[in-house]
C-alpha positions as YAML, in Angstrom:
chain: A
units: angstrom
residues:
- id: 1
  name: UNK
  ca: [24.86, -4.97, 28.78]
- id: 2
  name: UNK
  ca: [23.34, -7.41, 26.10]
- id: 3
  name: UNK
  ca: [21.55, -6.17, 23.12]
- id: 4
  name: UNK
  ca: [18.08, -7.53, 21.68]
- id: 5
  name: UNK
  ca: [16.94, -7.77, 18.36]
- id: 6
  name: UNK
  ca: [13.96, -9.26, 18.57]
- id: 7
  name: UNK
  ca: [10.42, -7.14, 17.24]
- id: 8
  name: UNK
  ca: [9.95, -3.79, 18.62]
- id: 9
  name: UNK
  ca: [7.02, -3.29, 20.85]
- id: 10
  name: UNK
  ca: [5.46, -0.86, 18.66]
- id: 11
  name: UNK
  ca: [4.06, -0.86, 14.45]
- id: 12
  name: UNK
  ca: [5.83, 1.82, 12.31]
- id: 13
  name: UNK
  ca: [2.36, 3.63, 12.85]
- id: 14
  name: UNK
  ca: [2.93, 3.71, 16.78]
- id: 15
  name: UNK
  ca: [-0.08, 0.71, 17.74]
- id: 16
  name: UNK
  ca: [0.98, -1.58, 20.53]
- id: 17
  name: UNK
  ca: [2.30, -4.78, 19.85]
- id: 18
  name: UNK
  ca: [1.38, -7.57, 22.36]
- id: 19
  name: UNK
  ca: [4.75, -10.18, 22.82]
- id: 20
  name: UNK
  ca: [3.47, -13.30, 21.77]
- id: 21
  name: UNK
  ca: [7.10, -15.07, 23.61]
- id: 22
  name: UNK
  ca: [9.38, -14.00, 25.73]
- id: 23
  name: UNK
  ca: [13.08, -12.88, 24.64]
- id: 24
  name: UNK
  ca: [15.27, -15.97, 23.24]
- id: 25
  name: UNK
  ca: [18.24, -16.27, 23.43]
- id: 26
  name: UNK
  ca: [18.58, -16.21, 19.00]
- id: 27
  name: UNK
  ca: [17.69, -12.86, 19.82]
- id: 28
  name: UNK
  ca: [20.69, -12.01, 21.28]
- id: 29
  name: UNK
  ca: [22.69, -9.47, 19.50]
- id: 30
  name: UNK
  ca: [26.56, -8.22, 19.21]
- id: 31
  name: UNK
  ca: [28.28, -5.31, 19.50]
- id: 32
  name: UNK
  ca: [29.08, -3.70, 16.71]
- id: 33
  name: UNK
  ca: [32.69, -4.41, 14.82]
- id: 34
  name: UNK
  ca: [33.38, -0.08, 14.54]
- id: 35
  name: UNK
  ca: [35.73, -0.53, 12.11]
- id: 36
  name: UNK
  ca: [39.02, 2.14, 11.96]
- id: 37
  name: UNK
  ca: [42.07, 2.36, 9.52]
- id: 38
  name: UNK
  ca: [44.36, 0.86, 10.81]
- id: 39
  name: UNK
  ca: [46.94, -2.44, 10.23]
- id: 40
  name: UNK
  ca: [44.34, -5.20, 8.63]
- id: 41
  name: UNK
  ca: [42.67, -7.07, 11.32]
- id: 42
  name: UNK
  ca: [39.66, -9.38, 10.75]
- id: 43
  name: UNK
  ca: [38.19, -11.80, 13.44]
- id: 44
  name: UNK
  ca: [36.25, -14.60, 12.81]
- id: 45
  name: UNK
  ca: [33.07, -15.25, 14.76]
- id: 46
  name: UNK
  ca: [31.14, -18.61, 14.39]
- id: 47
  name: UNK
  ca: [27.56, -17.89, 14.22]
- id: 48
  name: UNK
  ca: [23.52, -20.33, 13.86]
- id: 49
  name: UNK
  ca: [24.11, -23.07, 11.60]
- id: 50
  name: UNK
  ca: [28.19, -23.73, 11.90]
- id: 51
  name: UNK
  ca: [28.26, -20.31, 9.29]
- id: 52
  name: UNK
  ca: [30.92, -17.82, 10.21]
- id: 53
  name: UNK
  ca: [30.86, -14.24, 10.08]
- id: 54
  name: UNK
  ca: [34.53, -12.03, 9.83]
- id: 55
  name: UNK
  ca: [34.50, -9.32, 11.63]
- id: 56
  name: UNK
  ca: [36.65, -6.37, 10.59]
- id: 57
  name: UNK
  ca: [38.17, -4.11, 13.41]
- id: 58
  name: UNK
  ca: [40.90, -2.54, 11.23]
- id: 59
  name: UNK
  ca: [41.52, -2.20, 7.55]
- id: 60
  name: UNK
  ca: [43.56, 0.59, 5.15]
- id: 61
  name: UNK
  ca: [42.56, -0.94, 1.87]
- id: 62
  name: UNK
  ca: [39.35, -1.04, -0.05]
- id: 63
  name: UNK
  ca: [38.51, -2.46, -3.20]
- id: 64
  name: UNK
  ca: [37.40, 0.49, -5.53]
- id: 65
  name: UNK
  ca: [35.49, -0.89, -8.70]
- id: 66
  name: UNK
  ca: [34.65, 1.25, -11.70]
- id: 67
  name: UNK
  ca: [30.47, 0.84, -12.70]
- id: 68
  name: UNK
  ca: [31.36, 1.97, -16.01]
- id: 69
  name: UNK
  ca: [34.14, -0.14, -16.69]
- id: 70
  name: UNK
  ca: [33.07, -3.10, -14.17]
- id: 71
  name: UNK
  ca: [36.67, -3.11, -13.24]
- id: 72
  name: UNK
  ca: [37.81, -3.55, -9.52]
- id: 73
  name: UNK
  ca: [41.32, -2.70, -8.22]
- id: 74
  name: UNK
  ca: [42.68, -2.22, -4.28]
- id: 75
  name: UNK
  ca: [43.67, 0.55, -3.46]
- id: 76
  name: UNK
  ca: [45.01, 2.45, -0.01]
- id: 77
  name: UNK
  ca: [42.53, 4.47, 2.21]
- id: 78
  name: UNK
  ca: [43.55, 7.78, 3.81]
- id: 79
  name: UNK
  ca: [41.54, 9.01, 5.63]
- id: 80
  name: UNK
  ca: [37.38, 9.23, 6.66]
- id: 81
  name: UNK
  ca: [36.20, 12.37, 5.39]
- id: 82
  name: UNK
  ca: [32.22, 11.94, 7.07]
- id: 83
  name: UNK
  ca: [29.82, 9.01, 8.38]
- id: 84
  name: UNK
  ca: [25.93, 10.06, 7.92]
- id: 85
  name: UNK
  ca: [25.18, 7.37, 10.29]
- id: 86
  name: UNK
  ca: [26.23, 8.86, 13.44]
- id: 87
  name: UNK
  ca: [28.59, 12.20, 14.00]
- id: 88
  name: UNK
  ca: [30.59, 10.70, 16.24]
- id: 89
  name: UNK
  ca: [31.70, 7.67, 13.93]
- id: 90
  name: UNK
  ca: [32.70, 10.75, 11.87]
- id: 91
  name: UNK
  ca: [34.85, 11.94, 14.63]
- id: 92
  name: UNK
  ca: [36.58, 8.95, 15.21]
- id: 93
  name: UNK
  ca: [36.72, 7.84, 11.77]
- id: 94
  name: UNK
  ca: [34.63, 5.14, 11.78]
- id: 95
  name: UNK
  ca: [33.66, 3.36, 9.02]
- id: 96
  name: UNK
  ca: [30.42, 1.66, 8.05]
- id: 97
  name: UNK
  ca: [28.09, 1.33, 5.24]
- id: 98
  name: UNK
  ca: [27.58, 4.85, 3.60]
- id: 99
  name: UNK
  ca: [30.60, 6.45, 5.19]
- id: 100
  name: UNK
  ca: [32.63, 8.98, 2.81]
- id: 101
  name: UNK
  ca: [36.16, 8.17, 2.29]
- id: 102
  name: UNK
  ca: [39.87, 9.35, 0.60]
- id: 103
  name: UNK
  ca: [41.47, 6.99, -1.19]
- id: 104
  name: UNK
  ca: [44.34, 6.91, -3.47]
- id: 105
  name: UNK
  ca: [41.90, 7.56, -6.30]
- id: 106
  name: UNK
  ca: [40.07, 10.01, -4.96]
- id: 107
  name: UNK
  ca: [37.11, 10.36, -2.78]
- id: 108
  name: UNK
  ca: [34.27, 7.01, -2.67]
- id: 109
  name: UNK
  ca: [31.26, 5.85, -0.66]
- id: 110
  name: UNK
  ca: [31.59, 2.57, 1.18]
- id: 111
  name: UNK
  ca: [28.58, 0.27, -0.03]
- id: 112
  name: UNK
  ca: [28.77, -2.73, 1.77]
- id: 113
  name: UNK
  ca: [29.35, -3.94, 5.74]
- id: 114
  name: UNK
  ca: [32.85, -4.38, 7.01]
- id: 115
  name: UNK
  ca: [31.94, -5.52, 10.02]
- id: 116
  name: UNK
  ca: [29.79, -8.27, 8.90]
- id: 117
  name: UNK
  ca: [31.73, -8.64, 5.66]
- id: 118
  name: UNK
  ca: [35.30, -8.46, 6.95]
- id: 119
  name: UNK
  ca: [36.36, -6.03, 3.44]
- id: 120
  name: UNK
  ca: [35.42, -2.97, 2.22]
- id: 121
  name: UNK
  ca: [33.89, -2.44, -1.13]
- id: 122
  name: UNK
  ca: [33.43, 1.39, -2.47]
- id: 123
  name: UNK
  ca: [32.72, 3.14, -5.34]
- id: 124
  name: UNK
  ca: [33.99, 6.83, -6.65]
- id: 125
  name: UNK
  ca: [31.97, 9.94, -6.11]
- id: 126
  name: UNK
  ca: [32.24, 13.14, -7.74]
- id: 127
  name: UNK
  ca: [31.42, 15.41, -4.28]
- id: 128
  name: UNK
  ca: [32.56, 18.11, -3.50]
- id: 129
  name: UNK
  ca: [34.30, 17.46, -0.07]
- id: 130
  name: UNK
  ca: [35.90, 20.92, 0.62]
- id: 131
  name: UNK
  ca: [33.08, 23.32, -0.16]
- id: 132
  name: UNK
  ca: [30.98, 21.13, 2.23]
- id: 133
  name: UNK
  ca: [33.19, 21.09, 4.90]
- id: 134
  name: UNK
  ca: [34.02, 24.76, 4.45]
- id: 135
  name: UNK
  ca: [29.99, 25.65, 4.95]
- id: 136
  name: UNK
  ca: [30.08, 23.14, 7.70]
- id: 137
  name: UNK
  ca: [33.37, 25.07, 9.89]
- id: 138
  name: UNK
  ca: [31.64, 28.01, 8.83]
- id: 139
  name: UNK
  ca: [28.41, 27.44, 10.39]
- id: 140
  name: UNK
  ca: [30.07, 26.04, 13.69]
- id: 141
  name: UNK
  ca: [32.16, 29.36, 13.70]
- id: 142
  name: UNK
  ca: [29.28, 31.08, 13.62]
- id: 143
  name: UNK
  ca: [27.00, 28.78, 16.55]
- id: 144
  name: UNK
  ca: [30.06, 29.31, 18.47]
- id: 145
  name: UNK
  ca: [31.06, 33.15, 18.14]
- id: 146
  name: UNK
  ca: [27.36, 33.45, 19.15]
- id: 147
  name: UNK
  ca: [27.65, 31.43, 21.96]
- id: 148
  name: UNK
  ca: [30.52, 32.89, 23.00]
- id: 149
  name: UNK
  ca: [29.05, 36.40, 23.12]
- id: 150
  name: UNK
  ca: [25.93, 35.73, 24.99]
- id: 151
  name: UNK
  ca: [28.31, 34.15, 27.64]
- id: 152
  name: UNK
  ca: [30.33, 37.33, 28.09]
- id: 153
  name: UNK
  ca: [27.21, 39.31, 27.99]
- id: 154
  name: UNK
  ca: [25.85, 37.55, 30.75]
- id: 155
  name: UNK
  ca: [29.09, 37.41, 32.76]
- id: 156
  name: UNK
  ca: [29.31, 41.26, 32.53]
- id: 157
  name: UNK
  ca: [25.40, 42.05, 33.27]
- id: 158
  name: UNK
  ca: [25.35, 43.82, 30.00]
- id: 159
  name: UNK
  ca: [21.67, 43.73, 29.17]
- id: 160
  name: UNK
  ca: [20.23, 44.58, 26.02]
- id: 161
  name: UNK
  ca: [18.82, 48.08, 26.16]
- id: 162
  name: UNK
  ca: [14.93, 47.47, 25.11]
- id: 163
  name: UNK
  ca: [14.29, 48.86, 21.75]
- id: 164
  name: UNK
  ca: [12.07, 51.60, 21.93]
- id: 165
  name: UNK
  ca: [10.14, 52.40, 18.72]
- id: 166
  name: UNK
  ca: [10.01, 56.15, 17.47]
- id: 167
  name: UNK
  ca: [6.42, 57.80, 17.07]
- id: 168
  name: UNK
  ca: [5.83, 57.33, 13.22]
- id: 169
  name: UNK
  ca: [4.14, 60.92, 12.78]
- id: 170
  name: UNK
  ca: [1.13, 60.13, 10.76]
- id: 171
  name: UNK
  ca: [0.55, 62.37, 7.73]
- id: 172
  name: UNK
  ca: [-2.03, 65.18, 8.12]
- id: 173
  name: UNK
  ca: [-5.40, 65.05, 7.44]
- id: 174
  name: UNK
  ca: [-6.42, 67.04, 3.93]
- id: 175
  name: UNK
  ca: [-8.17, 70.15, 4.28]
- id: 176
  name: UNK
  ca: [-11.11, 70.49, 2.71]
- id: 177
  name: UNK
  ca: [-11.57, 72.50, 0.48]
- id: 178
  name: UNK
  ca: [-13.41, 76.00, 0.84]
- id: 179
  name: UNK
  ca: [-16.68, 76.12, -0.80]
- id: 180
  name: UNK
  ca: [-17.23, 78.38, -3.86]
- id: 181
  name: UNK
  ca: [-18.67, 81.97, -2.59]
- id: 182
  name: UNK
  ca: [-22.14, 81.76, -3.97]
- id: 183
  name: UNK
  ca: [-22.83, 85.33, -5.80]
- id: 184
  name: UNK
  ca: [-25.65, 87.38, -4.91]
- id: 185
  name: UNK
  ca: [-28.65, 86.82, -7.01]
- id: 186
  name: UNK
  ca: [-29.79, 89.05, -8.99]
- id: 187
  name: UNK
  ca: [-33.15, 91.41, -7.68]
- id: 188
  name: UNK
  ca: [-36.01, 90.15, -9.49]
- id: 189
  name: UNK
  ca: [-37.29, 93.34, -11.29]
- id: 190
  name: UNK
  ca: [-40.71, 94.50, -9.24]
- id: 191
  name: UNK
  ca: [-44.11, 94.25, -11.68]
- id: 192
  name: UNK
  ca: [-45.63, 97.00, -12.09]
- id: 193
  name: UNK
  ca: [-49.02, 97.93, -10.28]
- id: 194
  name: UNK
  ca: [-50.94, 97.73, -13.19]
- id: 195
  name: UNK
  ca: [-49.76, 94.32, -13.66]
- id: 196
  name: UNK
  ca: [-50.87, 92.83, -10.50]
- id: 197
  name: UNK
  ca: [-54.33, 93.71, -11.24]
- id: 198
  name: UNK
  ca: [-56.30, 91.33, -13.50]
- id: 199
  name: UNK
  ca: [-57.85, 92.84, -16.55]
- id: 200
  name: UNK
  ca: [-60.66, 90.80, -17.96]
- id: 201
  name: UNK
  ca: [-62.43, 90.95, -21.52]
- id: 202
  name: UNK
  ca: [-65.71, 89.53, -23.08]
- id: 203
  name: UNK
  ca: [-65.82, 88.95, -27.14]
- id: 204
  name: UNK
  ca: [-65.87, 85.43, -28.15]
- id: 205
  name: UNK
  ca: [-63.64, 84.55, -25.49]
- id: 206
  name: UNK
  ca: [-62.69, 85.48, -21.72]
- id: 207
  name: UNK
  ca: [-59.44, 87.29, -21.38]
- id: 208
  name: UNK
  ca: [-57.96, 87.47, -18.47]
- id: 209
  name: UNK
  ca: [-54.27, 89.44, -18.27]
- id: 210
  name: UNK
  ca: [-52.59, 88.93, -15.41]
- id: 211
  name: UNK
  ca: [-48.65, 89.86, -14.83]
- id: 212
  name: UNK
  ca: [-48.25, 90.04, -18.64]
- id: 213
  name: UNK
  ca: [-50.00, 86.56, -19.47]
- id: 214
  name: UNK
  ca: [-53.77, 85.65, -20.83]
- id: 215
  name: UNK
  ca: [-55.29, 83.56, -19.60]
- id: 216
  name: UNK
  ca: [-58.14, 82.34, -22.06]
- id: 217
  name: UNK
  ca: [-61.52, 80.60, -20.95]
- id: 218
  name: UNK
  ca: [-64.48, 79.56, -22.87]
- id: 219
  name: UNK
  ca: [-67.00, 81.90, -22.49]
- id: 220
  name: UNK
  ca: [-69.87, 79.44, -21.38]
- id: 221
  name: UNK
  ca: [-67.71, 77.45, -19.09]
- id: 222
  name: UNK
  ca: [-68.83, 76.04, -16.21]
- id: 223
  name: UNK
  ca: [-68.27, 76.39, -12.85]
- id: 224
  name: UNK
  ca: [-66.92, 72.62, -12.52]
- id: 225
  name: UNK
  ca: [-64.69, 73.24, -15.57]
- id: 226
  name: UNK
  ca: [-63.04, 76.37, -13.74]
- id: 227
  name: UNK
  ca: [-62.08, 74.69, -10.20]
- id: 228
  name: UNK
  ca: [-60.30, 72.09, -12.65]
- id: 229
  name: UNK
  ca: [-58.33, 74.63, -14.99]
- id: 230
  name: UNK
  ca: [-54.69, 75.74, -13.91]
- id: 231
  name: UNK
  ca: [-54.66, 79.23, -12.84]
- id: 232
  name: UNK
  ca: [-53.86, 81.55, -10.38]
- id: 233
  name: UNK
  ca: [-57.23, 82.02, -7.89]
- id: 234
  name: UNK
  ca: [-57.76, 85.66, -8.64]
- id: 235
  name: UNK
  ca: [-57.66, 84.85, -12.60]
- id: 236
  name: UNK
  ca: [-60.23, 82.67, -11.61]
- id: 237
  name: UNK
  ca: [-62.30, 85.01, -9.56]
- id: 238
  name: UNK
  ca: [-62.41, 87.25, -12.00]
- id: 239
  name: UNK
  ca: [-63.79, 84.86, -14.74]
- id: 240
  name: UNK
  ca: [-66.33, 83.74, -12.15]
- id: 241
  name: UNK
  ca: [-67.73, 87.47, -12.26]
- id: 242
  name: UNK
  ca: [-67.28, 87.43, -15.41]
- id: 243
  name: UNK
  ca: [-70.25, 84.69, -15.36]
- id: 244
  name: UNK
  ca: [-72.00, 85.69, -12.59]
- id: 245
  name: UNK
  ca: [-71.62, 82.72, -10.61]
- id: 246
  name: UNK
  ca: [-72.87, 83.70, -7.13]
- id: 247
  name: UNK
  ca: [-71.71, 80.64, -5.10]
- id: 248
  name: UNK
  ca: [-68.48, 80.83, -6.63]
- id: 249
  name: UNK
  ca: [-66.05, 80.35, -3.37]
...
């Protein structure tokens, strides 16, 4: 099947693109090289223009230059430790731009294309390959023991038993408290009979004692002047005798 790389028919954004040609045939693409370790082997490709391209299908050497020292040297590669650009290059050891390799020196990134390129530059890295692949097999162990189990489970028509939650018993309610017994008052101590009856005097003043209290009036007041005074009504009656009011109530 023949590849395209002309413009996609969509912005980065997701608007529609209208195609303002059809497909040429400059457009045409390759497959790609998918380089491996291997015995070198580098084919040559002619490409627009009379310019060539070299093609590498197999290599086991890289050149491995220092960025502190600017110093280059080639050295042997073992072995493709991971390839972010696709898992399964990383399972078949593929190697492209980016790809993590071992090398005679220790571990390095690959920074340019091989299969555009026909060599492989790289420079060292200081990662830490086996604590990343140990959380990586651990983390497959793991998908895959689970996997595992809900496969028997369902094979055997074990079912979960549904998880029944226990009545939380909810704390009891305060009592309240008991109100204080109120004590029994006290009996008010009875007056005496000759208290209850006012006792009125004439001098300068009206007198009038009533339930141990006297009650003082002016001894020309009026009649207007003793509805507005505060006291009791029969203090009052007896004051109005006392003046001889006759339309007193």
């Amino acid at each position: 099947m023949a590849r395209w790389q002309g413009l996609s028919r969509r912005t980065k954004s997701g608007a529609r693109l209208r195609k303002h040609h059809e497909k040429r045939k400059a457009e045409l693409g390759r497959p790609e090289a998918q380089t491996i370790i291997g015995e070198p082997r580098v084919k040559e490709i002619r490409t627009r223009g009379g310019n060539h391209k070299y093609r590498a299908l197999r290599l086991d050497y890289c050149n491995l230059s220092d960025p502190n020292t600017g110093k280059a040297e080639k050295v042997r590669i073992i072995d493709v430790e991971s390839n972010p650009a696709n898992k399964e290059y990383t399972r078949r050891k593929v190697m492209t731009k980016g790809a993590l390799i071992r090398t005679e020196k220790g571990y390095a990134i690959i920074t340019n294309r091989p299969g555009q390129e026909g060599f492989i530059a790289a420079v060292p890295t200081q990662i830490d390959v086996d604590a990343t692949q140990q959380r990586t097999i651990s983390a497959k162990k793991k998908k895959r023991q689970t996997l595992q189990r809900k496969r028997i489970g369902s094979a055997s028509g074990i079912q979960k038993k549904p998880t029944t939650k226990k009545p939380v018993a909810k704390p009891a309610a305060p009592k309240p408290k008991a109100a204080p017994a109120k004590k029994p008052a006290a009996p008010k101590p009875k007056a005496d009979a000759a208290d209850e009856v006012p006792t009125v005097t004439v001098d300068k003043e009206i007198v009038v004692a009533y339930k141990g209290r006297n009650y003082k009036f002016d001894k020309k007041i009026s009649m207007k002047d003793l509805k507005e005074k505060k006291a009791p009504k029969i203090v009052k009656d007896k004051v109005a005798e006392a003046r001889e009011f006759k339309s007193w109530s």
